[in-house]
SEDOPA-589137 format. One record per residue (C-alpha): x, z, y; residue in one letter; residue number from 1. Coordinates in steps of 0.1 Angstrom, whole numbers, plus 2048, in hexadecimal, padded with zeros to 3 digits. Layout:
+-----+-----+-----+------+------+
:   u :   w :   v : resn : resi :
+-----+-----+-----+------+------+
:   X :   Z :   Y :    A :  NUM :
...
+-----+-----+-----+------+------+
END
This chain:
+-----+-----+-----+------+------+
:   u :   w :   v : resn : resi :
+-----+-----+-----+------+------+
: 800 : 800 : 800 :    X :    1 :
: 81F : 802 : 816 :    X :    2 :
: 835 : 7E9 : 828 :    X :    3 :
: 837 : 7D2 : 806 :    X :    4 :
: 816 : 7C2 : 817 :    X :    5 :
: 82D : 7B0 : 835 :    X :    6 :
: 82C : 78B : 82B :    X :    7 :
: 829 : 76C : 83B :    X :    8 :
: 811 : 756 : 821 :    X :    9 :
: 7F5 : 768 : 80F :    X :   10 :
: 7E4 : 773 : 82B :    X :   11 :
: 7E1 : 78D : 84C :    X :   12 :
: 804 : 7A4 : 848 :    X :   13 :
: 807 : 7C5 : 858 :    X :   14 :
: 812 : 7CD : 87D :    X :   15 :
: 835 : 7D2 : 875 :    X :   16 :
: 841 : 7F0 : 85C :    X :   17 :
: 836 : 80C : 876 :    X :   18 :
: 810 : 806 : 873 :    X :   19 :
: 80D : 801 : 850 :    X :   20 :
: 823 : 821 : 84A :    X :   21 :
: 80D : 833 : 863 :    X :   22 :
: 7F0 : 82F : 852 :    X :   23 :
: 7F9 : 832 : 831 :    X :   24 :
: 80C : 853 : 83D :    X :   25 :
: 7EB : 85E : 847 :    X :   26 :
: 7D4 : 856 : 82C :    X :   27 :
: 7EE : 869 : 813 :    X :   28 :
: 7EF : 885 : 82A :    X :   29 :
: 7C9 : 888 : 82B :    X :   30 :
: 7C6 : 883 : 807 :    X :   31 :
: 7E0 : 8A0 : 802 :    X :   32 :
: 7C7 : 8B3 : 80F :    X :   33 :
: 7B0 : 8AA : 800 :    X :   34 :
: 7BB : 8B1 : 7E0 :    X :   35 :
: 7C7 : 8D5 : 7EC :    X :   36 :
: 7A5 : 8DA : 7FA :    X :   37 :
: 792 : 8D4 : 7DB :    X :   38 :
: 7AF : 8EA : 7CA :    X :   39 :
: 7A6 : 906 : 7DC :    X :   40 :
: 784 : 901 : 7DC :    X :   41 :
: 77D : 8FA : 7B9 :    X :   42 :
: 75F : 907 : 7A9 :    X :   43 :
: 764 : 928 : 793 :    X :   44 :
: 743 : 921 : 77F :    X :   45 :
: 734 : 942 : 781 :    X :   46 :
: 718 : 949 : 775 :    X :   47 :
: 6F7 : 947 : 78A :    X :   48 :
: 6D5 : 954 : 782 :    X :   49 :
: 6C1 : 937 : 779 :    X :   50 :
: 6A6 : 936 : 796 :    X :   51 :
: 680 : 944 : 78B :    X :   52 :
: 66E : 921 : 78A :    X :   53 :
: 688 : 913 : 774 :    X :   54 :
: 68B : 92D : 75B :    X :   55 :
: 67C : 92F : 73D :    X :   56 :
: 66C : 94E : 72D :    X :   57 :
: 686 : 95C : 720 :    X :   58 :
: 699 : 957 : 73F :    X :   59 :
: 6B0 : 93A : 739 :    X :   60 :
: 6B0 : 917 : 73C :    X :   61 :
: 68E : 903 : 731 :    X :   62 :
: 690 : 8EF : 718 :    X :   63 :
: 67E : 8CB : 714 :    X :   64 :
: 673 : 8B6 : 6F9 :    X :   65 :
: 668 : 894 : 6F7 :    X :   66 :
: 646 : 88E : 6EC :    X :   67 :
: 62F : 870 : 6E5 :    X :   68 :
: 608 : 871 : 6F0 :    X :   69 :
: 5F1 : 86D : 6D4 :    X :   70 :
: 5D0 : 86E : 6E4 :    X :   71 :
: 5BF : 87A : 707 :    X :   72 :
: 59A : 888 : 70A :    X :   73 :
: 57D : 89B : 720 :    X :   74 :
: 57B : 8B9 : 70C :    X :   75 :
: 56E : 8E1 : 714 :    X :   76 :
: 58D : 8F5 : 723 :    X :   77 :
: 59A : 911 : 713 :    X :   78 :
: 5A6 : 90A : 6F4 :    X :   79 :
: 5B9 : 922 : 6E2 :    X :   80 :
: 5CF : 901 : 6D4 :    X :   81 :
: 5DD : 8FA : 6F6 :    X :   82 :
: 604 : 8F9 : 6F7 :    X :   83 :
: 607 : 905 : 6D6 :    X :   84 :
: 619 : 8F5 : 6B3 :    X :   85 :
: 5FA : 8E7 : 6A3 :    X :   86 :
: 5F1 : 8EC : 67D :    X :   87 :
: 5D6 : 8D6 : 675 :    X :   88 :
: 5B9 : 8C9 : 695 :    X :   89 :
: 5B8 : 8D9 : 6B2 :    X :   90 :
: 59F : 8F8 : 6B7 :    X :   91 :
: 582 : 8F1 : 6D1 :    X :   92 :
: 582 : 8F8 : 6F7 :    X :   93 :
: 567 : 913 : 705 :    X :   94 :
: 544 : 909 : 70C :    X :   95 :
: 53C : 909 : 72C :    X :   96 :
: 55F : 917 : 73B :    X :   97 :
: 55E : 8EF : 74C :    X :   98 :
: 56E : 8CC : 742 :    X :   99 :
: 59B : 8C9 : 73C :    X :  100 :
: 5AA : 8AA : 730 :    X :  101 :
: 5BA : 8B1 : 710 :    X :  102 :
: 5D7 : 89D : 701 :    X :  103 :
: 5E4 : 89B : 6E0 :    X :  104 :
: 608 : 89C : 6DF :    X :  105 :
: 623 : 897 : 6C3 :    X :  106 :
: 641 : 8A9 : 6C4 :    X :  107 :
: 65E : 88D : 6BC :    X :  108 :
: 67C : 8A5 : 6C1 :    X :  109 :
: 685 : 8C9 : 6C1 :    X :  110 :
: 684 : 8E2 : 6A1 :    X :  111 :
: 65C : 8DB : 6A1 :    X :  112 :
: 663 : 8B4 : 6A0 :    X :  113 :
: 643 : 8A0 : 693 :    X :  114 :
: 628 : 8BC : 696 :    X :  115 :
: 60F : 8BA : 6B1 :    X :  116 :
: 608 : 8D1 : 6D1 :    X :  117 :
: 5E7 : 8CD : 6E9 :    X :  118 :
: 5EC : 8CB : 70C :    X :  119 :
: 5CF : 8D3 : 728 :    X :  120 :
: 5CD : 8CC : 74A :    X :  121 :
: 5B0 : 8D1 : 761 :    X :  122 :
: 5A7 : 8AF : 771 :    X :  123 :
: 5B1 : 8AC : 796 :    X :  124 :
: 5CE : 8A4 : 7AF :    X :  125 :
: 5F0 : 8A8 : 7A4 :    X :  126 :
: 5E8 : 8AB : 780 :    X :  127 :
: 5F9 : 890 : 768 :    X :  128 :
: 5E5 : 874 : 75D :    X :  129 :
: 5EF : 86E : 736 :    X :  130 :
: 5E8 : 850 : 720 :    X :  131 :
: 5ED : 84D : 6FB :    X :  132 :
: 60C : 83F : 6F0 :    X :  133 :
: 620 : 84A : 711 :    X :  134 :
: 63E : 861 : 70B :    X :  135 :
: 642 : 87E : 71D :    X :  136 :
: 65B : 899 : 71F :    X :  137 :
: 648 : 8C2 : 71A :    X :  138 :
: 658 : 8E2 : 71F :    X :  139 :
: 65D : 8F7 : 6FF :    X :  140 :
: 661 : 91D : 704 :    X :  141 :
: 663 : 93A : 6E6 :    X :  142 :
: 656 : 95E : 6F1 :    X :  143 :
: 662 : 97E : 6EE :    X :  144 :
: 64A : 97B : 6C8 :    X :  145 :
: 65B : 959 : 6BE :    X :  146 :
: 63B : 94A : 6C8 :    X :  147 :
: 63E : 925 : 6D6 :    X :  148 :
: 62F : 915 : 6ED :    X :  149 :
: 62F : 8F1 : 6FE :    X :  150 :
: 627 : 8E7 : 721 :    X :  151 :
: 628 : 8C2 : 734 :    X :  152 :
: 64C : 8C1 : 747 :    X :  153 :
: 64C : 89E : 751 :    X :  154 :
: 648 : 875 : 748 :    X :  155 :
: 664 : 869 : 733 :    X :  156 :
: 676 : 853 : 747 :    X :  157 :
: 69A : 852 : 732 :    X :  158 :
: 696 : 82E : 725 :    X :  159 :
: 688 : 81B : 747 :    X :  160 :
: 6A3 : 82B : 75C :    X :  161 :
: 6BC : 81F : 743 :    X :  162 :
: 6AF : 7FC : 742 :    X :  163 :
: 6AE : 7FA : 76C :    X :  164 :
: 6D1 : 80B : 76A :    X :  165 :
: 6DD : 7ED : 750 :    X :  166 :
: 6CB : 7D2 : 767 :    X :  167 :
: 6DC : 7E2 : 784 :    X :  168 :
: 700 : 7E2 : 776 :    X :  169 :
: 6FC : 7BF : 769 :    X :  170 :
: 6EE : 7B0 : 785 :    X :  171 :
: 70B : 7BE : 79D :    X :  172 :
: 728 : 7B5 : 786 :    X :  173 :
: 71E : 792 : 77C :    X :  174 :
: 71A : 789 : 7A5 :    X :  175 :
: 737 : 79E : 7AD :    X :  176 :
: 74C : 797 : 793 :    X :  177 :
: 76C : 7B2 : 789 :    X :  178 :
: 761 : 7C5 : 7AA :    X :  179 :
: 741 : 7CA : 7A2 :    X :  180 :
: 74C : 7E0 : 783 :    X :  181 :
: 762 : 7F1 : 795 :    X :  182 :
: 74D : 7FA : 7AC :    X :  183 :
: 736 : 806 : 791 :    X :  184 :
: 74F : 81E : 785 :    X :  185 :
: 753 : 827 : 7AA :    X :  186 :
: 730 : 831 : 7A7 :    X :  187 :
: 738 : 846 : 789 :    X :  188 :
: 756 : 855 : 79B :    X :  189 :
: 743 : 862 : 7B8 :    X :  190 :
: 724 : 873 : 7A2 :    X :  191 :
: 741 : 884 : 791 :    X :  192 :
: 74D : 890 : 7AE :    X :  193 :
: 72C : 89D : 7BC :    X :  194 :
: 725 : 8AB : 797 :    X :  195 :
: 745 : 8C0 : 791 :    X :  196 :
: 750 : 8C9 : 7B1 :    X :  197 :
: 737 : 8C6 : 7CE :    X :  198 :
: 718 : 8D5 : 7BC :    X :  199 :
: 72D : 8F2 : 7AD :    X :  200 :
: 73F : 8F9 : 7C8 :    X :  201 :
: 722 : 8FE : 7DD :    X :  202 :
: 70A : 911 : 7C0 :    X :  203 :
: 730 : 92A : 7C1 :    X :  204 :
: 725 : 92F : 7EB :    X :  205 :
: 746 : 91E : 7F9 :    X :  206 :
: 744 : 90F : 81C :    X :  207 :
: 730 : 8F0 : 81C :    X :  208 :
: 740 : 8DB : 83C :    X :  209 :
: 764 : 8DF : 82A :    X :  210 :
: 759 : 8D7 : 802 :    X :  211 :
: 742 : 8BB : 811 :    X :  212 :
: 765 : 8A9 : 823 :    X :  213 :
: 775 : 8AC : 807 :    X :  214 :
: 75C : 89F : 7EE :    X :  215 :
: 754 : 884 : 805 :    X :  216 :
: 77A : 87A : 80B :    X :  217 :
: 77C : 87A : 7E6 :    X :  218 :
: 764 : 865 : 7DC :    X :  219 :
: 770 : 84C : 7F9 :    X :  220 :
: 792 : 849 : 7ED :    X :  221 :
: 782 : 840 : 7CA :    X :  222 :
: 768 : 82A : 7D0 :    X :  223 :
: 776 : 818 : 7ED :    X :  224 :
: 79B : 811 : 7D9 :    X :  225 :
: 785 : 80C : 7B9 :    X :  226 :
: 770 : 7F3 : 7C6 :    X :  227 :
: 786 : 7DF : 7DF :    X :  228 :
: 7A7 : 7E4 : 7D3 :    X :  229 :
: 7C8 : 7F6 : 7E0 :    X :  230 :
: 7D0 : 7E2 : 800 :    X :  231 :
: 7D4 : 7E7 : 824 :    X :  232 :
: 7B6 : 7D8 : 825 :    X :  233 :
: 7A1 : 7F5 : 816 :    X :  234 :
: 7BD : 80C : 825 :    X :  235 :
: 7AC : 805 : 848 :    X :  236 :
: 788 : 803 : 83A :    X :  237 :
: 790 : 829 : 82A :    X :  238 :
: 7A2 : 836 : 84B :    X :  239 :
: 786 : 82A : 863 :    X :  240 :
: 76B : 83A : 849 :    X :  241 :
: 77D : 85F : 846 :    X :  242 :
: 77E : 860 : 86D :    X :  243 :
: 75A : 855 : 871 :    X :  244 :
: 750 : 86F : 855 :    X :  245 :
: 763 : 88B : 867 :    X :  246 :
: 751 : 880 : 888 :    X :  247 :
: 72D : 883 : 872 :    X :  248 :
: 73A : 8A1 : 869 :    X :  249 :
: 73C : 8AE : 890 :    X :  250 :
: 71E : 89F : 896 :    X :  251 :
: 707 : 8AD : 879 :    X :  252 :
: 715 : 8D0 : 881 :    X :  253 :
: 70C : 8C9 : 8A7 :    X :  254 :
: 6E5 : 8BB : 89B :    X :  255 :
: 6DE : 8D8 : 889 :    X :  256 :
: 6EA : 8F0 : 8A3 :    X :  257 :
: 6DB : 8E3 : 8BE :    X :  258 :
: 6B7 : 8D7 : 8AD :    X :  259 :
: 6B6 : 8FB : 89D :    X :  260 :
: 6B5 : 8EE : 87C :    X :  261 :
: 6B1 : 906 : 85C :    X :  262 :
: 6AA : 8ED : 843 :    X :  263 :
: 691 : 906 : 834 :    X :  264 :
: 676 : 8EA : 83C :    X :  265 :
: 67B : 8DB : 81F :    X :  266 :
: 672 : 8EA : 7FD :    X :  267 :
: 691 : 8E6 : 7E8 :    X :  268 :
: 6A6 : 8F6 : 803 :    X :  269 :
: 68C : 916 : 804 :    X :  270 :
: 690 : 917 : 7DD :    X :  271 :
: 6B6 : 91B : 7E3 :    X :  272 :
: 6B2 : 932 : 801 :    X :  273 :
: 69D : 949 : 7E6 :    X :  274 :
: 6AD : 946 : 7C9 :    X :  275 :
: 6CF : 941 : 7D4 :    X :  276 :
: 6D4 : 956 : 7F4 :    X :  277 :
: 6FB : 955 : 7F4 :    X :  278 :
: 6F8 : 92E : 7F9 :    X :  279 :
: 6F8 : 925 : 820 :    X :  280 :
: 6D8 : 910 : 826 :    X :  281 :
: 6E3 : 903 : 845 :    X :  282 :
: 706 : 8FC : 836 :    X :  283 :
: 6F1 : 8E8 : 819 :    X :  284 :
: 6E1 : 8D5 : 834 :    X :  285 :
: 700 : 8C8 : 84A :    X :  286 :
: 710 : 8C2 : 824 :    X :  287 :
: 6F5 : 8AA : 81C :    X :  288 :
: 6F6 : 898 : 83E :    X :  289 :
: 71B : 88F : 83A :    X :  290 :
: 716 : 882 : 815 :    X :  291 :
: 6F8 : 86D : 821 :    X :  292 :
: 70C : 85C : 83C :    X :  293 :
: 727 : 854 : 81E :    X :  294 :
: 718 : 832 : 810 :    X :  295 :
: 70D : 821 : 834 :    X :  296 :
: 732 : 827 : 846 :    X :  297 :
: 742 : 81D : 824 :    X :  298 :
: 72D : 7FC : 829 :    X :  299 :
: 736 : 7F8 : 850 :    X :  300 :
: 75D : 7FC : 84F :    X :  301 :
: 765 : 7EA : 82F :    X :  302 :
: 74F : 7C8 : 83F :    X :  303 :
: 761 : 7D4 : 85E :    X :  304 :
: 780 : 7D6 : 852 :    X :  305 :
: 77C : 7B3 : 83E :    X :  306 :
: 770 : 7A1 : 85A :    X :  307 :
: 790 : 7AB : 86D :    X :  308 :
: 7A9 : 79C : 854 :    X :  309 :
: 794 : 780 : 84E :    X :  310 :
: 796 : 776 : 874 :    X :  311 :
: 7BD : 77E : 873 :    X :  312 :
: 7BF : 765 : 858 :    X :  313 :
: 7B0 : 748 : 86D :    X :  314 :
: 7B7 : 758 : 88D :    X :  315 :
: 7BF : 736 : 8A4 :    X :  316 :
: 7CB : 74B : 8C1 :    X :  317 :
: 7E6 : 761 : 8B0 :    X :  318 :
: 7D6 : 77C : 8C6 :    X :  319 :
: 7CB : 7A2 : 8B8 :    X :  320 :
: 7B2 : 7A2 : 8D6 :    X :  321 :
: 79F : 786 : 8CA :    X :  322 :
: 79F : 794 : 8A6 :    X :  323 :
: 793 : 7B6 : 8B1 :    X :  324 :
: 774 : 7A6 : 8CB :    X :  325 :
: 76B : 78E : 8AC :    X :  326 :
: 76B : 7A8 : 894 :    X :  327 :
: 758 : 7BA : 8B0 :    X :  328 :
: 73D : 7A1 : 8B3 :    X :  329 :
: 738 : 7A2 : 88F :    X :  330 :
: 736 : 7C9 : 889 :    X :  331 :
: 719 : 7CC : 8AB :    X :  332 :
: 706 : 7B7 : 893 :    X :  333 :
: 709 : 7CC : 874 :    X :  334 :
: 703 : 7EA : 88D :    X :  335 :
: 6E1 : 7DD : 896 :    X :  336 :
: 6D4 : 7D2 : 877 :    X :  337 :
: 6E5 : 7F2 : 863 :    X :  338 :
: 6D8 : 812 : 87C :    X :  339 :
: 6B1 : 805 : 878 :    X :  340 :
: 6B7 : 7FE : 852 :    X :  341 :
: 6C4 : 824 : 854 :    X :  342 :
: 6A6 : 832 : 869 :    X :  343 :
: 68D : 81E : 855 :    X :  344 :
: 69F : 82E : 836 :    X :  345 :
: 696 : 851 : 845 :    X :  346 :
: 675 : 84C : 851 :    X :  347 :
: 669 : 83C : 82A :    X :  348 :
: 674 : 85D : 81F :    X :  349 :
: 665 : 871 : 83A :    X :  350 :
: 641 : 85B : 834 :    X :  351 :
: 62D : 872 : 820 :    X :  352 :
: 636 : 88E : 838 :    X :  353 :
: 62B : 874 : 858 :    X :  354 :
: 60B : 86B : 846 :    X :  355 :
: 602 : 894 : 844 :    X :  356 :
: 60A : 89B : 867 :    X :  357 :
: 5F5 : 878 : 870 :    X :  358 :
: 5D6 : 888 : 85B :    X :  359 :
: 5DD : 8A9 : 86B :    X :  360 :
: 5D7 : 89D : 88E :    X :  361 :
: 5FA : 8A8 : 89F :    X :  362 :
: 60A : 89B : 8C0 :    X :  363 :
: 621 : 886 : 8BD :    X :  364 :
: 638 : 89A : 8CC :    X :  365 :
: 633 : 8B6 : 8B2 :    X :  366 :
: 63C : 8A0 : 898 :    X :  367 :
: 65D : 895 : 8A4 :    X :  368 :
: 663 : 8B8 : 8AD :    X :  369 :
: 658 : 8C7 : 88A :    X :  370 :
: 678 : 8D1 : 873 :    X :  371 :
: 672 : 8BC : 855 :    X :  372 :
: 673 : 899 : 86F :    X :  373 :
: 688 : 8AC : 885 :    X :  374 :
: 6A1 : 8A8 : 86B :    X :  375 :
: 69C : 888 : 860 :    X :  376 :
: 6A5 : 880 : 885 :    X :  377 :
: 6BE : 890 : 886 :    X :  378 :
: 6CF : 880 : 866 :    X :  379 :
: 6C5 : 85E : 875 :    X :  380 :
: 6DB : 863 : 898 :    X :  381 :
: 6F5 : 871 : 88C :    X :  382 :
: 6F6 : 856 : 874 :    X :  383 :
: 6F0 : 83E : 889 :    X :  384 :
: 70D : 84B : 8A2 :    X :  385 :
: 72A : 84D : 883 :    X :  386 :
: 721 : 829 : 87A :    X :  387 :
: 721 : 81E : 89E :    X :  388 :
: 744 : 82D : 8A2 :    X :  389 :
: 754 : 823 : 884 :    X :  390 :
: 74E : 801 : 88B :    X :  391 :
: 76C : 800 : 8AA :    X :  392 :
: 77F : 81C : 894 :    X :  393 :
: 77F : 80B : 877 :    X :  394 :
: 787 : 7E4 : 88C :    X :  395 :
: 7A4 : 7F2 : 89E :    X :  396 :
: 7B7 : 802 : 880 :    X :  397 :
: 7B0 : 7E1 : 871 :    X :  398 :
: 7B9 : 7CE : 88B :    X :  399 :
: 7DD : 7E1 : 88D :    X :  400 :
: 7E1 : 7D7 : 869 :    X :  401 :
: 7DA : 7B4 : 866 :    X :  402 :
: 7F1 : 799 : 879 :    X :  403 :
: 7E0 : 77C : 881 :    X :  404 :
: 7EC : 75D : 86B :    X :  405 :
: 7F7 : 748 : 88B :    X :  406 :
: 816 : 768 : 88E :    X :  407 :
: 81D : 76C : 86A :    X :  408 :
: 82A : 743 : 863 :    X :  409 :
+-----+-----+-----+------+------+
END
């Protein structure tokens, strides 16, 4: 990645030995500490209480089975049958206690494989709707007697999600070829990162702002040299990124101090704030702004960063001016169409919340000012302000790096 890149044929060569060393020097400094941050920080796996609405009755994890709906009817409620191992037909609801859907389910894994439980659910919102011959997963729980019992977790949803998955990693690598897998295992890299480090980390109660730069950083240097190679290319692309992520940093901590936010809005982030008091809510929140602004500014400076070189290569001119207010011209356009993609992105995930407050009759001004949109604000500037500014970030280290084609002959 160093000076080595300095030629005169296959393409834009660096701005002497100085610039090249420069940032090179700086991207192993920063990933130095990097990997001393995460050393310190690393996880110690305690153990943790699993939270009330995710324990089972004996206290631990809950256990799931797959199971296959054999039939679905209109039948009395209360029957003793419900959630229980079945031996023989089911025994009758109670006459006049009103009307529950009741589903015949097989058990098709677990030490009660192949038996049969009932399920009942009164009709109404919220309640699942269940056919014969879908396959669901249902909770499975032993009492303090050995008794078991069988409840409905969720839809099984193993074998679509692996087939979208499939059609998603083939698609990718047969347009994009050699990259495209490696950006796949980019992918891979960076859910690894989140899943051994980042999660634990936090669940242990370190300081969010610090394990979220380095988790970030780390899952930059992987994906970005994964997927694009080890050049000075990608060099530029990764420095521009790091300092528009630290930047998002500043600015998420700024949002949240100055909006008030508490994050406690939001259900997920009251269930921690219950069940896991030691874990900093608001920390949790500024985390998950700098992660979510990962994947757009990772999109910005690598175009940015190849539009630069790309311009050095047929650069007419011989003049790094002209390359940087080209490259320019091209990154105000991916700035436009990327910041509403980004807000449009926030407000889809806000809608169900907007169409609530619509029903509910508020100002306008009280919804924008309400926590749970307030946020989603929030994560849409400062957003919106990282990408801006990694655009010139990003364009200049480039530009520093690549020496138009007209200088290098």
């Amino acid at each position: 990645m160093g000076h080595s890149h300095s030629h005169a044929h296959s393409g834009p060569a660096p701005l002497g030995p100085l610039a090249a060393r420069i940032v090179v020097g700086l991207l192993v400094a920063i990933g130095v500490v990097v990997a001393v941050g995460a050393a310190v920080m690393w996880p110690s796996h305690q153990k943790v209480d699993i939270p009330l609405p995710y324990q089972s009755s004996s206290g631990g994890a809950v256990s799931t089975e797959s199971g296959l709906v054999r039939s679905t009817e209109l039948a009395d409620c209360g029957s003793p049958s419900a959630g229980r191992v079945l031996i023989g037909a089911a025994a009758p609801g109670i006459p006049g206690a009103g009307s529950c859907v009741q589903s015949l389910i097989e058990i098709t894994s677990g030490p009660n494989a192949g038996a049969n439980t009932l399920l009942e659910f009164t009709p109404g919102p919220g309640q699942p709707n269940l056919v014969a011959g879908e396959h669901i997963r249902i909770i499975r729980a032993v009492d303090d007697a050995g008794a078991t019992s069988y409840g409905f977790y969720d839809y099984e949803r193993t074998w679509p999600l692996a087939l979208l998955a499939l059609a998603f990693a083939i698609v990718v690598v047969a347009v994009a070829r050699w990259r495209g897998l490696r950006a796949l295992i980019g992918i891979v890299v960076a859910f690894g990162v989140l899943v051994v480090f980042l999660l634990p980390a936090l669940r242990d109660g370190a300081p969010a702002v610090p394990v979220a730069l380095i988790a970030s950083a780390a899952i930059l240097y992987a994906v970005l040299y994964l997927a694009h190679g080890v050049s000075l290319r990608t060099s530029a692309a990764l420095l521009g990124t790091l300092m528009a992520l630290l930047l998002a940093a500043g600015l998420s901590w700024a949002a949240i101090e100055l909006a008030h936010l508490t994050g406690l809005s939001e259900d997920q982030n009251a269930e921690v704030a219950a069940y896991l008091g030691h874990v900093s809510i608001t920390g949790l929140l500024l985390a998950g702004f700098i992660i979510g602004s990962l994947g757009v500014l990772n999109d910005v400076t690598v175009t940015q960063a190849s539009a630069v070189f790309e311009l050095a290569e047929l650069s007419e001119t011989g003049s790094r001016r002209d390359i940087f207010t080209g490259a320019m011209r091209v990154g105000r356009d991916h700035i436009a169409s990327t910041v509403y993609t980004l807000v449009l992105a926030y407000a889809g995930s806000a809608l169900p919340l907007l169409l609530l407050f619509s029903v509910a009759n508020r100002s306008l001004g009280d919804v924008l000012t309400s926590e749970a949109v307030a946020i989603e604000i929030a994560r849409s500037a400062v957003g919106g302000i990282a990408l801006a500014l990694s655009v010139p970030l990003t364009t200049a280290i480039a530009a520093a790096l690549a020496t138009p084609a007209r200088t290098a002959r």
